[in-house]
N, C-alpha and C positions, 0 to 999 in steps of 0.2 A: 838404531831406530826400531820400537818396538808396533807392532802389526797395526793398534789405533792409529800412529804415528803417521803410517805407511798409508792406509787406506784416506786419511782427512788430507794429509800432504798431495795426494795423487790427485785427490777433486779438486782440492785447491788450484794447484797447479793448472789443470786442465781449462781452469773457470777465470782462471787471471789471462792464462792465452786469446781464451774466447773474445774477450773485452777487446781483446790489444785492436788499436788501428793496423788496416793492410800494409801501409807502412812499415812498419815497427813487426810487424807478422813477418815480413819479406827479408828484411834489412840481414839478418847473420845468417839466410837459409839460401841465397839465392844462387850464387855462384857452387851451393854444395852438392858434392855427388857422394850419392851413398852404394854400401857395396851390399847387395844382397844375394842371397843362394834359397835353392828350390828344392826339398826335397814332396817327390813326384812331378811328374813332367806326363803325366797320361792327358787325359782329351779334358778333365777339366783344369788340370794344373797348365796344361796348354791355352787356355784364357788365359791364366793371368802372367803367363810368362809372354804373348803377345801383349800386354798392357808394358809390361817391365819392359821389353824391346822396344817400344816407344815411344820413352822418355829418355830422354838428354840428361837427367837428374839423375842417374840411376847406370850402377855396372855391374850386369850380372857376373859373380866370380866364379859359381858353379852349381851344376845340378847334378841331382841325385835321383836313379831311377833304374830297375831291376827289369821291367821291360824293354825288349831290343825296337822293338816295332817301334814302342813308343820313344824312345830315345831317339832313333834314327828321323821320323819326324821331330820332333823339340831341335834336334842340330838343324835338318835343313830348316825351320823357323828362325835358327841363330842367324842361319848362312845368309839366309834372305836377307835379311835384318842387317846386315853390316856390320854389324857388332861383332866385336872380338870373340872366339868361343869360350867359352868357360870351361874351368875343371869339370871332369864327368866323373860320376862316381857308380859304380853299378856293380855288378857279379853277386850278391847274396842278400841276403834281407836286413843284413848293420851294414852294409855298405856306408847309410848314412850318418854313422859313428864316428867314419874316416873323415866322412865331408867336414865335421864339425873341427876337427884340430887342425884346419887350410890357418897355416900361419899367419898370411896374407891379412886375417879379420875380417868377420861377417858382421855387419851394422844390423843386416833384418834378415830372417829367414822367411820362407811361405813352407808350409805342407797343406801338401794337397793328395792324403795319401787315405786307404780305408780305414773309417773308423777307430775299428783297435787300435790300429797305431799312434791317434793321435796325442794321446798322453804320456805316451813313454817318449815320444820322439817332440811334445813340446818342454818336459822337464829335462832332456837329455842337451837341449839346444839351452835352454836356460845354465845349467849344470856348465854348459860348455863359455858360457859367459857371453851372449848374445841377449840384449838388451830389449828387442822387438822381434816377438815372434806373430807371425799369421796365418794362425791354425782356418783350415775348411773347417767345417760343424761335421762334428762331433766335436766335445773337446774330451770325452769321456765316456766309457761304458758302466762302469758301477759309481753310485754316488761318492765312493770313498776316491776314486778318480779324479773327479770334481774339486774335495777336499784336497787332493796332493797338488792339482795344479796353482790352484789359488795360496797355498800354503808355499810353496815352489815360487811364485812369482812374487810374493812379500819378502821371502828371506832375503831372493837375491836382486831385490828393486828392479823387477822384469817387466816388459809388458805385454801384457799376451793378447790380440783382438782377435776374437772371432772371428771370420771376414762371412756375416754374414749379409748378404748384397741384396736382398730382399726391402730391406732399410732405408735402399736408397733407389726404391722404386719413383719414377717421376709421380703418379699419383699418392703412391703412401707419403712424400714428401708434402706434397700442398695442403693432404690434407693436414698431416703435424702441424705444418704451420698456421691451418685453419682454428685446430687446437689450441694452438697458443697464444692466439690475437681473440678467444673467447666464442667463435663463431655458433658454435656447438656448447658452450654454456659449462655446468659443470660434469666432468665424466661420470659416468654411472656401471655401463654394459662395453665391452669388446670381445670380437669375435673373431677368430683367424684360424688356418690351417694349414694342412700339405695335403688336398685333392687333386693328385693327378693321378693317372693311369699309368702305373709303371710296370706292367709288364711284362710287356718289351726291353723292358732296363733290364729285369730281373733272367731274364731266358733270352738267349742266343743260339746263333748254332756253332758260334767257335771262332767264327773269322767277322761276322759283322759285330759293332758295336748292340746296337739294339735289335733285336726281331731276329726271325728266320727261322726260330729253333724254341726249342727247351733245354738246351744244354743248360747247367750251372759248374761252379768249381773251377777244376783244372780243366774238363773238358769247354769251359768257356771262356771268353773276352769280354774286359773291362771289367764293367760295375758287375754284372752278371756272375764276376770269379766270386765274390767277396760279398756282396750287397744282399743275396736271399738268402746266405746261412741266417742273419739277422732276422727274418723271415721264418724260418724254420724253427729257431730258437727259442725267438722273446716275444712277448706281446705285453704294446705297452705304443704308445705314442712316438714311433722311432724316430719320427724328423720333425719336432715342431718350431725350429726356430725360425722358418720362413712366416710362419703367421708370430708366433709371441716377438719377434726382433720390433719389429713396428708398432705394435701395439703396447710393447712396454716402455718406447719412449715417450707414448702419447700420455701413458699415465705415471712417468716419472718410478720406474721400478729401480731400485738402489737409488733414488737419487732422492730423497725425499717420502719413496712411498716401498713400498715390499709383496710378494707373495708370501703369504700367509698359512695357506693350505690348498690342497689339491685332491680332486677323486676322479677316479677313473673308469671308464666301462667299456668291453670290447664286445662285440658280436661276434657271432660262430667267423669260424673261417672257411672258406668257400670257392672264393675268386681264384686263388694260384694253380688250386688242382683241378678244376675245370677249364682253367686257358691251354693245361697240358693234355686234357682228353683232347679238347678241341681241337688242338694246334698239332699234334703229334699221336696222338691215339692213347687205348687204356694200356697195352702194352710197353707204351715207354717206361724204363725204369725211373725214372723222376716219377711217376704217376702212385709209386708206392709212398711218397713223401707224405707224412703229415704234418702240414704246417699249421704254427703255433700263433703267428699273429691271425687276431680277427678283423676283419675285413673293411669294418671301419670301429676306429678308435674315439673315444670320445671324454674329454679331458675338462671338469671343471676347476675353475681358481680361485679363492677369495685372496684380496689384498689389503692390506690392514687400512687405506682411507676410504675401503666401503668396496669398490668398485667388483663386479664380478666377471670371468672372463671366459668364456668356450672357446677351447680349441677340439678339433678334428684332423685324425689321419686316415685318410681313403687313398691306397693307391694298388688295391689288386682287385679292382673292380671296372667296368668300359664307364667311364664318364669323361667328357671335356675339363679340363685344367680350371680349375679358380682357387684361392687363396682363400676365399671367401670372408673377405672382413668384413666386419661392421665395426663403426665406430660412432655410438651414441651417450648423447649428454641431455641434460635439461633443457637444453632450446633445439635440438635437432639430432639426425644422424646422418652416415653418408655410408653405404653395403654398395661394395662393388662388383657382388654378383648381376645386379641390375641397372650398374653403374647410373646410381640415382643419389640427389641428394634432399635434403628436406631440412628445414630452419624455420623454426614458425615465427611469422611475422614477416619474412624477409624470402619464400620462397615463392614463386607465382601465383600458384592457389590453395589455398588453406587445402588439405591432406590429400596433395597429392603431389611425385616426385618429380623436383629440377633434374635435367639432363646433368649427370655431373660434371661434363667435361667444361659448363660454362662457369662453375663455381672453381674447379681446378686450374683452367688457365687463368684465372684471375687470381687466384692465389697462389701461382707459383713458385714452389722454395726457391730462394735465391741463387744455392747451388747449382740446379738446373740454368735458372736462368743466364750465369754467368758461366759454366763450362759443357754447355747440351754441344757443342759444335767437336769438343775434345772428346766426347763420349761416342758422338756416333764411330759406329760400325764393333764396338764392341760389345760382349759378350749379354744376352740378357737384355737387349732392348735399353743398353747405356750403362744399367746398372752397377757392373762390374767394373768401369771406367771410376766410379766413384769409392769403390771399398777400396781397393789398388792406390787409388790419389789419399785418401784418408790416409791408409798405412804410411805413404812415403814419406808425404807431406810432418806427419810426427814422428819419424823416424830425423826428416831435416832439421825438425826445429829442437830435436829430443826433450820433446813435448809427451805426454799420457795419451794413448790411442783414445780415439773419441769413443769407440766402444771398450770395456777395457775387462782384465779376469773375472771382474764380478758378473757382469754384464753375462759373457760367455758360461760361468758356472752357472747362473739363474736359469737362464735359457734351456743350455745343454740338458740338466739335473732333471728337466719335466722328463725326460726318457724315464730314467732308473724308477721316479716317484710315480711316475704311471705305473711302472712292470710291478712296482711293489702295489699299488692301489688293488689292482686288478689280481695279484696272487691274493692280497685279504678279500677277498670278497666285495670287490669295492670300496672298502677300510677307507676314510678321508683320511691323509699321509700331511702331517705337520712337514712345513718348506723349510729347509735350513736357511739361515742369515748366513752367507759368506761373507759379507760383510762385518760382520760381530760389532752389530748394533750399529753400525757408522751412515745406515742408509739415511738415517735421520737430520743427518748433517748434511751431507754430500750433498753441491747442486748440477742441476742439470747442464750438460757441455756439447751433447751430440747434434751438430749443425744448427748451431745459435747464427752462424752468419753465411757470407757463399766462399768463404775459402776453402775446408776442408770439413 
């Protein structure tokens, strides 16, 4: 099967599933249990390996993880759980190498590990002849990363999802489907991000997850070892796939429609080394740091049916959490920083905003509607109950992940083509087609109905 073959077969496939009745959905998946393995098991691989404990569908055969701490929680989470324990894999940094040759057979994998790793350890798991892998975001540091995974998951008919959970927010959900029943008319502008305040993620003092300190590195824990060399290094839009994940469904990105081009502009940087005078004085040595991202990121996109898109990364700056979408068309929009929506003709009063929550619970995706009771208490306000049932779910049916390589290269790639925008002088940076031309064809499959 050659790469055209590969990518039209995949959407096909995905978009004959869609159709099927629940029925006929259900009929060869129901009785199956699938066997999956973890490599990391830290506090966010710990969401979804509480997801993975339970389900009845699902046997965890082993995880992989270099941290003690974190390992010794993930087992009591197993122990709790009832659940048989699984192979452990730990002692060096390819411990994960060994996980991959478990005779036994691994149906899905998840990594949930830093950045860097996740392309040598999503083509290593492909390589190793694993079918469904479920990379966290990143899927990639240099573009050409991007390139080897997608290239990696055609050879060996793999399928790689993203899992990002942002997608399957209850409101970015309704309003998709507000999108698709026309409410909002035809798309024009969308706008999305990652503003939150992270730096407390970013500095510790060693034993807490977040806060306390300015340690980073080895002298710190968690995201704090790994997360602000990224910070010190690159500047460039480091995390945008929480805002472009959503909004690229809403405008059909590979599936009909494409990014096209992208530029970039960063501000001085500012925020990190002043949290370290503040928090710890000018004498701490992190205070000699010069870091290289700017303090907010700002990322435009054209997409070849017109559409234009802003995204923003702000997160070493004090500001409250929003994603900040917007999503407008010719009859309306809906910005949930002011969680308002507007439809002319059909909203209360001519120019000015409905409350949106009245427009969203009446237009609830169906997903929600039919498994919000399985979601609570999970990670993200639900959210994470639904990337986890996605994965499994087409792991059952060995069906194409609803998000799938190309999806996660699109997404992923705004990093590299930001860092690169912003080394030219703001240079607009032409978007590759990982697709190779197939977006054209491809139709859309991501939460068409409430199964997966």
């Amino acid at each position: 099967m050659n790469r055209k073959e590969f990518v039209k077969n995949t959407g096909l496939a995905a978009a004959t599933l869609a159709i099927l009745p629940a029925g006929e959905l259900f009929a060869s998946a129901a009785d199956t249990k699938i066997k999956i393995a973890m490599i990391g098991v830290g506090l966010r691989g710990q969401n979804h390996l509480d997801l993975v404990l339970r389900r009845n569908d699902v046997e965890l055969v082993a995880i992989c993880d270099i941290d003690d701490r974190m390992l010794t929680r993930a087992k009591e989470m197993i122990t709790k759980s009832g659940k048989k324990m699984p192979q452990i894999f730990t002692g060096d940094i390819y411990a994960w190498k060994k996980m991959l040759e478990i005779k036994a057979g691994i149906d899905g994998i998840i990594i949930a590990t830093p950045w860097e790793w996740h392309k040598e350890m999503i083509i290593g798991s492909i390589e190793a002849g694993i079918k469904y892998i479920g990379s966290e975001v990143m899927i990639g540091i240099t573009l050409q990363d991007h390139w080897d995974v997608v290239k990696a998951a055609e050879k060996y008919k793999a399928h790689v999802m993203m899992l990002e959970n942002v997608c399957y927010r209850r409101d970015v959900m309704a309003v998709l489907n507000m999108v698709r029943q026309g409410l909002f008319g035809e798309m024009i502008h969308l706008q999305g991000g990652y503003q939150h305040d992270l730096r407390d993620v970013k500095f510790n003092d060693g034993t807490k997850a977040y806060g306390g300190g300015c340690e980073i590195g080895d002298k710190a824990w968690s995201e704090a070892r790994w997360r602000t060399h990224h910070s010190i290094h690159r500047n460039g839009d480091l995390y945008p796939t929480h805002g472009i994940g959503p909004i690229a469904h809403c405008i059909n990105i590979n599936r009909g429609n494409r990014f096209v081009n992208l530029a970039s502009f960063s501000t001085k940087a500012r925020g990190l080394h002043q949290h370290i005078i503040k928090k710890c004085g000018p004498d701490h040595p992190n205070a000699k740091i010069s870091f290289k991202l700017g303090d907010v990121v700002t990322t435009s996109i054209g997409c070849a049916n017109g559409e234009t898109i802003l995204l923003q990364h702000d997160t070493n700056l004090p500001r409250p959490y929003s994603l900040g979408f917007r999503v407008q068309g010719t009859e309306g929009l809906w910005m949930d920083l002011n969680k308002g929506i507007y439809i002319e003709g059909k909203s209360t009063k001519p120019h000015q905003w409905d409350e949106a929550k009245v427009w969203l619970d009446k237009y609830d995706h169906p997903l929600w509607a039919k498994w919000s009771k399985e979601a609570q208490g999970s990670g993200h306000g639900g959210m994470d109950f639904y990337v986890i049932h996605s994965f499994v779910e087409s792991i059952k049916r060995n069906a194409p992940t609803a998000m799938d390589v190309y999806d996660a290269a699109a997404w992923s790639a705004i990093t590299p083509l930001s860092e690169m925008s912003i080394e030219k002088g703001n240079e607009t940076i032409e978007f590759p087609d990982f697709t190779g031309g197939q977006w054209m064809y491809r139709k859309p499959v991501f939460a068409l109905n409430d199964e997966y």
